[in-house]
Backbone atoms as SQL, in Angstrom:
CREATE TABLE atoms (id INTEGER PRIMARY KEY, chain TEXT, resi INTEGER, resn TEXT, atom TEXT, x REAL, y REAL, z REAL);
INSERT INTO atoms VALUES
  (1, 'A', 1, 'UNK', 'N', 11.708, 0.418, -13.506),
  (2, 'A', 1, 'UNK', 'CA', 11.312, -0.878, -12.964),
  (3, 'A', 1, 'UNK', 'C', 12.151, -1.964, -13.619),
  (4, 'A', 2, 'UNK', 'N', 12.339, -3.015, -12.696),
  (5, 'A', 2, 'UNK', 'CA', 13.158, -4.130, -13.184),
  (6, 'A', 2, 'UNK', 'C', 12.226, -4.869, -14.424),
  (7, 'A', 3, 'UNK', 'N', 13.112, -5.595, -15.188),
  (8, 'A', 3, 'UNK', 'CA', 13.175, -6.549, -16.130),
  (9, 'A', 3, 'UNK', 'C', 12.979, -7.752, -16.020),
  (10, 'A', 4, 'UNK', 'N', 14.005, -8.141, -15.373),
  (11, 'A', 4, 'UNK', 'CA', 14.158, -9.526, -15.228),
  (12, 'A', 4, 'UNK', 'C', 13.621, -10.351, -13.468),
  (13, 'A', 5, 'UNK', 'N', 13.315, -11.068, -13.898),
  (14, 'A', 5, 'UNK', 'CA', 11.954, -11.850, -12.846),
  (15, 'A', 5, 'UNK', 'C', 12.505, -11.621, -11.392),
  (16, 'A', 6, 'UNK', 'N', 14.402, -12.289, -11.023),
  (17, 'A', 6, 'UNK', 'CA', 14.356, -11.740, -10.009),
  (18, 'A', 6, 'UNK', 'C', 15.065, -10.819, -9.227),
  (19, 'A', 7, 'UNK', 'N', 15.212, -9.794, -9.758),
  (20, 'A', 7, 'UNK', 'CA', 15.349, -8.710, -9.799),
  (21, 'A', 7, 'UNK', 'C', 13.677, -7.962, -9.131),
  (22, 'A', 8, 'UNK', 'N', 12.481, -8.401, -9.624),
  (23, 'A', 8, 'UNK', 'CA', 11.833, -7.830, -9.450),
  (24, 'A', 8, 'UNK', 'C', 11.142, -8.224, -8.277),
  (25, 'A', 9, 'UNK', 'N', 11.599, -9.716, -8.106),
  (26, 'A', 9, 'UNK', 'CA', 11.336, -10.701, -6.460),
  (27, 'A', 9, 'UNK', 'C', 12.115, -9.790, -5.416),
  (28, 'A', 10, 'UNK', 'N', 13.116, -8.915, -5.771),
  (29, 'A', 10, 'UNK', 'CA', 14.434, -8.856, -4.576),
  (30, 'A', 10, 'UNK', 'C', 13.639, -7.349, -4.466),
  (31, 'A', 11, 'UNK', 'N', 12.714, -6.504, -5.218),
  (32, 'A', 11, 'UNK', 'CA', 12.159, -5.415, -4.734),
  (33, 'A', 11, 'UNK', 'C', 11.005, -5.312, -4.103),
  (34, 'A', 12, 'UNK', 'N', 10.379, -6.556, -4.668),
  (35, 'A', 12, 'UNK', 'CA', 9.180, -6.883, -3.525),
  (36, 'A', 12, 'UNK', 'C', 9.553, -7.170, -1.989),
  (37, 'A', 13, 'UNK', 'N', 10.394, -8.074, -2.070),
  (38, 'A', 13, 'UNK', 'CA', 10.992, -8.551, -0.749),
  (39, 'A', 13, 'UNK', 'C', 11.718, -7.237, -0.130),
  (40, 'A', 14, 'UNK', 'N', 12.755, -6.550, -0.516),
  (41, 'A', 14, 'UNK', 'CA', 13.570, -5.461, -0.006),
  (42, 'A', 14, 'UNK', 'C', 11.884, -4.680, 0.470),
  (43, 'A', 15, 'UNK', 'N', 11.179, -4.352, -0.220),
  (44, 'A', 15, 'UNK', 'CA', 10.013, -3.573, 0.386),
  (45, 'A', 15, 'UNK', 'C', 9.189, -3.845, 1.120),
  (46, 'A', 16, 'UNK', 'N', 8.895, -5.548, 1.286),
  (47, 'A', 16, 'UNK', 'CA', 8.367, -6.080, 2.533),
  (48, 'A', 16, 'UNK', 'C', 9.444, -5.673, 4.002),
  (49, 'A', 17, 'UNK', 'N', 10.444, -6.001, 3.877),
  (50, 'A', 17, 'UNK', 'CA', 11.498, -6.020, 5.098),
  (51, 'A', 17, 'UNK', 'C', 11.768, -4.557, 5.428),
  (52, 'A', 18, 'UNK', 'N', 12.167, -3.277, 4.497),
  (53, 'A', 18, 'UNK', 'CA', 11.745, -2.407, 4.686),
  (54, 'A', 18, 'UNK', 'C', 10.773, -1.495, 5.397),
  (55, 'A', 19, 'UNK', 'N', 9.609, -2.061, 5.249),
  (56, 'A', 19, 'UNK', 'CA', 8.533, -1.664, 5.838),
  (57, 'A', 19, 'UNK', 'C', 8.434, -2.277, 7.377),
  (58, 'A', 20, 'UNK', 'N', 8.983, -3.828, 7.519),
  (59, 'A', 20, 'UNK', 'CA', 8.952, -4.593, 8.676),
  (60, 'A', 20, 'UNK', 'C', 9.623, -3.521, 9.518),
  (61, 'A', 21, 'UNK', 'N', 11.142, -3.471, 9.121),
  (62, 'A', 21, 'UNK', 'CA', 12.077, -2.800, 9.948),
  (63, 'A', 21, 'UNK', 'C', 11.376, -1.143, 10.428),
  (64, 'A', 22, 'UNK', 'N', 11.003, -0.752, 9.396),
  (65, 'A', 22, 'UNK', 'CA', 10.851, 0.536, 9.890),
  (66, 'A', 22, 'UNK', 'C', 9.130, 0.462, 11.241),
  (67, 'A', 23, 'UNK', 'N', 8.053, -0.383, 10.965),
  (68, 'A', 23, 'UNK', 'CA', 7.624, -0.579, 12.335),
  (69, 'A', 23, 'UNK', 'C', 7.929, -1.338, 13.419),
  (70, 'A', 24, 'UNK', 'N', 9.175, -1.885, 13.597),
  (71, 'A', 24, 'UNK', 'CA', 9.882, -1.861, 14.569),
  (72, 'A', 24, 'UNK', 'C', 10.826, -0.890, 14.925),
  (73, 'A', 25, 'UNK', 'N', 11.477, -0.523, 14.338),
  (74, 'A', 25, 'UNK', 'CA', 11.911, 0.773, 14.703),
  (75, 'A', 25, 'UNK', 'C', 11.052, 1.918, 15.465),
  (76, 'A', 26, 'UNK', 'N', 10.259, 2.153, 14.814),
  (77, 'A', 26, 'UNK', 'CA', 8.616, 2.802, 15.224),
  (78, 'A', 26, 'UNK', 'C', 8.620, 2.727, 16.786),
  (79, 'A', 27, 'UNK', 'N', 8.554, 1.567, 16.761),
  (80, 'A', 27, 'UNK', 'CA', 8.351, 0.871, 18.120),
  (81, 'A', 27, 'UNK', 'C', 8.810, 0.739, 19.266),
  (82, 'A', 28, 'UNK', 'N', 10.489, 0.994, 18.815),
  (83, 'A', 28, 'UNK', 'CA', 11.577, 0.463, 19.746),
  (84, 'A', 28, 'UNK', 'C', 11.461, 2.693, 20.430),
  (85, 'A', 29, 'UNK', 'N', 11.184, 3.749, 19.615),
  (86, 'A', 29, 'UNK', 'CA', 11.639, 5.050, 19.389),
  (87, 'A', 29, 'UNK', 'C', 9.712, 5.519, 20.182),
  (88, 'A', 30, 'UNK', 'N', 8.367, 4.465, 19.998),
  (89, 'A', 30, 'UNK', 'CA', 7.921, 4.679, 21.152),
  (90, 'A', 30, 'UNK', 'C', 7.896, 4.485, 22.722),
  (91, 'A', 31, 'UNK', 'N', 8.654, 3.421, 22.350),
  (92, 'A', 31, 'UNK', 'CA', 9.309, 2.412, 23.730),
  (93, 'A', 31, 'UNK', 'C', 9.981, 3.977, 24.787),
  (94, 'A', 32, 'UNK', 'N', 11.257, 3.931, 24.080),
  (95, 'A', 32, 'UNK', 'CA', 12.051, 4.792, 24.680),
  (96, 'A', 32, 'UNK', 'C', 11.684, 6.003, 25.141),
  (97, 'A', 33, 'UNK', 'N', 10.352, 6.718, 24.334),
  (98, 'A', 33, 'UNK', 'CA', 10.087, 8.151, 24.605),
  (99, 'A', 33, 'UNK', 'C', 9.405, 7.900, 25.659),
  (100, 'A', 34, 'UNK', 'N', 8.734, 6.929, 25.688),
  (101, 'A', 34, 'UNK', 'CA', 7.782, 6.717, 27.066),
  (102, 'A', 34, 'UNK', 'C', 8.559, 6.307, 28.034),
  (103, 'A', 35, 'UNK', 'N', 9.647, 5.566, 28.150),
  (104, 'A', 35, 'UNK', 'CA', 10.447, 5.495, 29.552),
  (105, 'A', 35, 'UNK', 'C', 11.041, 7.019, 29.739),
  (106, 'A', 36, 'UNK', 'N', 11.258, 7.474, 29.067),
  (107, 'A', 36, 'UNK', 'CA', 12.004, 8.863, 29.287),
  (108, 'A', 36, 'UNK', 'C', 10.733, 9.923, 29.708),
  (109, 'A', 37, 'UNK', 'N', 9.846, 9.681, 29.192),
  (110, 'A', 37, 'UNK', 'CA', 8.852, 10.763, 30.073),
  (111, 'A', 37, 'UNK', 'C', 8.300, 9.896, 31.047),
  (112, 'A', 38, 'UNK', 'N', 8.539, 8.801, 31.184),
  (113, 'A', 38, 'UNK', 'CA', 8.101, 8.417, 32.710),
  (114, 'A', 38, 'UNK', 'C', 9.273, 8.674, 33.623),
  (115, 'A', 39, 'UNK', 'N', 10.425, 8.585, 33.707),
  (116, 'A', 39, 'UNK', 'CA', 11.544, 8.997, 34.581),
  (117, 'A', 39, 'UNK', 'C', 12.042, 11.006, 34.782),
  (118, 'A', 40, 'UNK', 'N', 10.851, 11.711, 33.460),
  (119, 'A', 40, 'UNK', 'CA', 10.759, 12.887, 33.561),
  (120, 'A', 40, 'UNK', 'C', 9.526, 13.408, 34.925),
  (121, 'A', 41, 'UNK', 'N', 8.926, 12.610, 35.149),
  (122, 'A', 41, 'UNK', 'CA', 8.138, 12.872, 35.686),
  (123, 'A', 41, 'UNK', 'C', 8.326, 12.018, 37.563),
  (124, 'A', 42, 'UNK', 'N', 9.919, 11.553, 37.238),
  (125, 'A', 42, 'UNK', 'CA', 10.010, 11.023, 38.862),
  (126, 'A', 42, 'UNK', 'C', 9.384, 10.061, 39.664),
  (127, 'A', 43, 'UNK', 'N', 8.563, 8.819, 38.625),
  (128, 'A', 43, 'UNK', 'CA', 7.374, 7.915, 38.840),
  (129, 'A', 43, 'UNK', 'C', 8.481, 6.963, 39.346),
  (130, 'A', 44, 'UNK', 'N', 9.103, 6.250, 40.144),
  (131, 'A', 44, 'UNK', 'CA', 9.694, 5.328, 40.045),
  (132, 'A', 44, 'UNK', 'C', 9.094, 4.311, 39.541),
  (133, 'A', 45, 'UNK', 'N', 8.012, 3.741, 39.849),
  (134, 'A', 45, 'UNK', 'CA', 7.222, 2.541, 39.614),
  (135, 'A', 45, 'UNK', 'C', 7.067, 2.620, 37.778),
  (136, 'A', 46, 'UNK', 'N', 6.401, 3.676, 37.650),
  (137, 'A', 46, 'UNK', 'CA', 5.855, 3.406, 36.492),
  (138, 'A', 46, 'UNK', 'C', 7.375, 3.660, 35.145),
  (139, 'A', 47, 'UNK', 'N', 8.842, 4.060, 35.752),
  (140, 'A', 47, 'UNK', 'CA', 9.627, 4.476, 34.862),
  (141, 'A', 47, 'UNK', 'C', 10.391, 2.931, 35.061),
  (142, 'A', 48, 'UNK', 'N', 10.244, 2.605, 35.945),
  (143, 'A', 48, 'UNK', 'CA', 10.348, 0.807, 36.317),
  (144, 'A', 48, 'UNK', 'C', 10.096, 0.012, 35.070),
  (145, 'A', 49, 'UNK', 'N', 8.734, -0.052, 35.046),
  (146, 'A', 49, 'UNK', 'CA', 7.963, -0.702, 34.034),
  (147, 'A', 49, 'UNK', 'C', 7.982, -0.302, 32.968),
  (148, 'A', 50, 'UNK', 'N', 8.451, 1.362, 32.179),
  (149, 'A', 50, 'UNK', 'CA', 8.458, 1.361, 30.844),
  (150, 'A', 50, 'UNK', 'C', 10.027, 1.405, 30.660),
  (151, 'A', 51, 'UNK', 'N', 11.270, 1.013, 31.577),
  (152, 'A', 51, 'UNK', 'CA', 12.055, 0.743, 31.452),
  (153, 'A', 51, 'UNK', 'C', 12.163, -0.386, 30.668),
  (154, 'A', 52, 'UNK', 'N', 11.612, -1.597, 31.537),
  (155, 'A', 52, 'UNK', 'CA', 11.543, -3.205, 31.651),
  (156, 'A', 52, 'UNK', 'C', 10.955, -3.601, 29.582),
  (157, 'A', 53, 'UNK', 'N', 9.957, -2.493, 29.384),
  (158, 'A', 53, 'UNK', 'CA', 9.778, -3.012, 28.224),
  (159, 'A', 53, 'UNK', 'C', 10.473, -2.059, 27.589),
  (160, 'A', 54, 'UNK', 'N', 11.076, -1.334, 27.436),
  (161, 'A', 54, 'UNK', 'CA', 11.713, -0.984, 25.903),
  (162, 'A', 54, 'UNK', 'C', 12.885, -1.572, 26.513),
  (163, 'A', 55, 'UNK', 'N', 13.466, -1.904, 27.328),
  (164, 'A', 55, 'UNK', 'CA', 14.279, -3.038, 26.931),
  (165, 'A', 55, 'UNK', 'C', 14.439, -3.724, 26.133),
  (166, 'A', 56, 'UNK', 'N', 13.245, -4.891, 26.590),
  (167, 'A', 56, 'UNK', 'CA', 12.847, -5.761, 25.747),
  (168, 'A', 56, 'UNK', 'C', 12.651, -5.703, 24.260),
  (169, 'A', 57, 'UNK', 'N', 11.724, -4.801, 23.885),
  (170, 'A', 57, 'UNK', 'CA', 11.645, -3.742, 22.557),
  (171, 'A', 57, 'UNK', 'C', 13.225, -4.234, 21.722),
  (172, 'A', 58, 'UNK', 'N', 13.898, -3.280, 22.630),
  (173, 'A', 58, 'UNK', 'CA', 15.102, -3.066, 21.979),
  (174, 'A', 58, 'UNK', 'C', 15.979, -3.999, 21.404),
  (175, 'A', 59, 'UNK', 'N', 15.910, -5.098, 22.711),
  (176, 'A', 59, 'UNK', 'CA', 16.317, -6.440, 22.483),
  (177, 'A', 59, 'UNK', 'C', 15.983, -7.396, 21.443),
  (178, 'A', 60, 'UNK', 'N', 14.661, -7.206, 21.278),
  (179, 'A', 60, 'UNK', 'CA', 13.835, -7.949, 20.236),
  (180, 'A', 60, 'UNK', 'C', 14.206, -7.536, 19.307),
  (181, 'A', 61, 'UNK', 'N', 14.368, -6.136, 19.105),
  (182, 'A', 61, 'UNK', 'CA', 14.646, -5.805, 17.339),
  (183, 'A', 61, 'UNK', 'C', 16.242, -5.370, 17.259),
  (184, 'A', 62, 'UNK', 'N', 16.676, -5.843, 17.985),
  (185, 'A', 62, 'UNK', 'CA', 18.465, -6.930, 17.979),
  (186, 'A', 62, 'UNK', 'C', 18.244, -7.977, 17.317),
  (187, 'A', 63, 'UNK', 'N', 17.863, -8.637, 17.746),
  (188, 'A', 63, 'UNK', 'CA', 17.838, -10.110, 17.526),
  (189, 'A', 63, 'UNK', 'C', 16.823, -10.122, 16.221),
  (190, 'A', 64, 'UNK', 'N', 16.311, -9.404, 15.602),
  (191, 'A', 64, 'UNK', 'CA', 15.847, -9.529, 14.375),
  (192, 'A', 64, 'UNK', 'C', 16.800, -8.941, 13.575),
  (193, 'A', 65, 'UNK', 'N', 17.888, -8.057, 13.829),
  (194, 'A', 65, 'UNK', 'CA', 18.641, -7.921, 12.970),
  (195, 'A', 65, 'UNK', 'C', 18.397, -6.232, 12.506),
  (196, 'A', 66, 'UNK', 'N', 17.385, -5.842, 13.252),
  (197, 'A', 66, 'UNK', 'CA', 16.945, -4.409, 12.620),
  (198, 'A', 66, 'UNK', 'C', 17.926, -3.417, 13.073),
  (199, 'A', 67, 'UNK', 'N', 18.756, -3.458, 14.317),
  (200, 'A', 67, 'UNK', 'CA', 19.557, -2.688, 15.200),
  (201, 'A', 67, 'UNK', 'C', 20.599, -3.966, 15.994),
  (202, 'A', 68, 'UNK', 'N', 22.002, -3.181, 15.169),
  (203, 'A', 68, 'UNK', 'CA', 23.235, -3.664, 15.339),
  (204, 'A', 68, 'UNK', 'C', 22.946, -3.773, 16.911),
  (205, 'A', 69, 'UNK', 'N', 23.921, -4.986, 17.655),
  (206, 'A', 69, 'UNK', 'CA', 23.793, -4.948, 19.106),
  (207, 'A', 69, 'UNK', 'C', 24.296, -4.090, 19.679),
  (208, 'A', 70, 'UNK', 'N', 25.834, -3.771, 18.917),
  (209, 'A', 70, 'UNK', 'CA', 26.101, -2.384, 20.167),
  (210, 'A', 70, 'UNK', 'C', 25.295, -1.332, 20.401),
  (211, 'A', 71, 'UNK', 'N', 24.624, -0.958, 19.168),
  (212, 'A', 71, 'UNK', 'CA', 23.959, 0.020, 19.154),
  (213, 'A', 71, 'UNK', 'C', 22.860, 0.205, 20.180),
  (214, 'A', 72, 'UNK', 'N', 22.479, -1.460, 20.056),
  (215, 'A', 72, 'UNK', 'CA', 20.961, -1.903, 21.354),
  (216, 'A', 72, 'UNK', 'C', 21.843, -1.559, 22.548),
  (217, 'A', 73, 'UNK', 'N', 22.751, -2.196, 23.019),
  (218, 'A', 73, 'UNK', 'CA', 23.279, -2.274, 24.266),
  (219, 'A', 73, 'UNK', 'C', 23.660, -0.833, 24.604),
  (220, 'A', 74, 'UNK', 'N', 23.791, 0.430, 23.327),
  (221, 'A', 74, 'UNK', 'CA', 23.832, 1.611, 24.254),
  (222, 'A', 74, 'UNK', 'C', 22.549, 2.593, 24.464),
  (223, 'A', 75, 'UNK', 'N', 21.933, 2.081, 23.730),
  (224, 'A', 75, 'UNK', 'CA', 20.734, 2.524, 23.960),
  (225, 'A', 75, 'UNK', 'C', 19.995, 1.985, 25.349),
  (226, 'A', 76, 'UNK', 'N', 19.980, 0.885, 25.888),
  (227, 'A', 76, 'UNK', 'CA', 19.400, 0.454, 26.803),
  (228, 'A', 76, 'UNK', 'C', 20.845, 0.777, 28.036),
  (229, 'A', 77, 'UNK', 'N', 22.207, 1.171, 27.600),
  (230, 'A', 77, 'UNK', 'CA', 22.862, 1.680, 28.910),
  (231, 'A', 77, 'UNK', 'C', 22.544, 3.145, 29.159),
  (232, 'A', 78, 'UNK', 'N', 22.371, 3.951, 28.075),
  (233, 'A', 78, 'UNK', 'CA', 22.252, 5.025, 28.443),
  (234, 'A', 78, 'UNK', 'C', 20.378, 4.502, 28.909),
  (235, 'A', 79, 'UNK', 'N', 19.587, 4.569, 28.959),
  (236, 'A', 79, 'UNK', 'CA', 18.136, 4.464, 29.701),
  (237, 'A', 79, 'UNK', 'C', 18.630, 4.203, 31.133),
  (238, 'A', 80, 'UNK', 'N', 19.116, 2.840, 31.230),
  (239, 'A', 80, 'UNK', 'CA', 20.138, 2.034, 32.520),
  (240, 'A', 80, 'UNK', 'C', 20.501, 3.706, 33.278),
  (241, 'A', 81, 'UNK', 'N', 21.270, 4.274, 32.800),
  (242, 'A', 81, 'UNK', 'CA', 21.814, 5.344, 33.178),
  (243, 'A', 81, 'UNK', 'C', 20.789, 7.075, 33.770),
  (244, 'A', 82, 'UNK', 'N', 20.250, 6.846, 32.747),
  (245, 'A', 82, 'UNK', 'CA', 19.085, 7.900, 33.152),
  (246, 'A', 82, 'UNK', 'C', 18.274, 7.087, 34.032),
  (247, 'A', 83, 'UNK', 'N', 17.790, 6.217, 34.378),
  (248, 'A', 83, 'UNK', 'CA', 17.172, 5.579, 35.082),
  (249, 'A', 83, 'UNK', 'C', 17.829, 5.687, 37.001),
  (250, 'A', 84, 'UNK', 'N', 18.734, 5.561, 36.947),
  (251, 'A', 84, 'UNK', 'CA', 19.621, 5.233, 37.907),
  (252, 'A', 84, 'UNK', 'C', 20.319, 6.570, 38.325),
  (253, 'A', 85, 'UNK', 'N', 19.790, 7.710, 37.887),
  (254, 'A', 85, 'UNK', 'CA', 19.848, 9.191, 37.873),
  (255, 'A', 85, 'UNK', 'C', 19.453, 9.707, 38.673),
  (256, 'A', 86, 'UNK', 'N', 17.990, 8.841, 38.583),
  (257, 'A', 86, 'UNK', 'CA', 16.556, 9.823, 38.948),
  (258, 'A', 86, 'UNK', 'C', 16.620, 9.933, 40.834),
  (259, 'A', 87, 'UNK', 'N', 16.065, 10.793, 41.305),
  (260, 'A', 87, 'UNK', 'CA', 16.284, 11.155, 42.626),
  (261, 'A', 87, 'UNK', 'C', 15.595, 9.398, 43.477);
């Protein structure tokens, strides 16, 4: 354990943000499994709608910084892509 005062601020904090990131992450990895078993199952409507939000998902935890953008933008092309697959 740290010593000096902030040193021991920057492990509290690293472990708050830590924890942030990883339930968004959480989040963005339930997002996706559920559009993917809704487009497994040939729903248009409903692979529509869990498209539309892990989008968003994804987008959001871009813009927080949790997931580099390219990384967002291929994650939501490949969905784009499986989406646009489906019969």
């Amino acid at each position: 354990m740290a010593n000096i005062k902030s040193a021991k601020k920057r492990i509290l904090v690293n472990r708050t943000k830590m924890e942030r990131n990883k339930a968004i992450k959480s989040g963005v990895k339930t997002a996706v499994k559920k559009a993917y078993a809704a487009m497994g199952r040939d729903d248009k409507e409903a692979a529509k709608a869990a498209l539309l939000h892990a989008t968003s998902t994804i987008d959001k935890a871009a813009r927080k910084g949790v997931y580099h953008k390219n990384t967002a933008a291929r994650k939501i092309s490949r969905m784009n892509l499986a989406y646009n697959k489906m019969a």
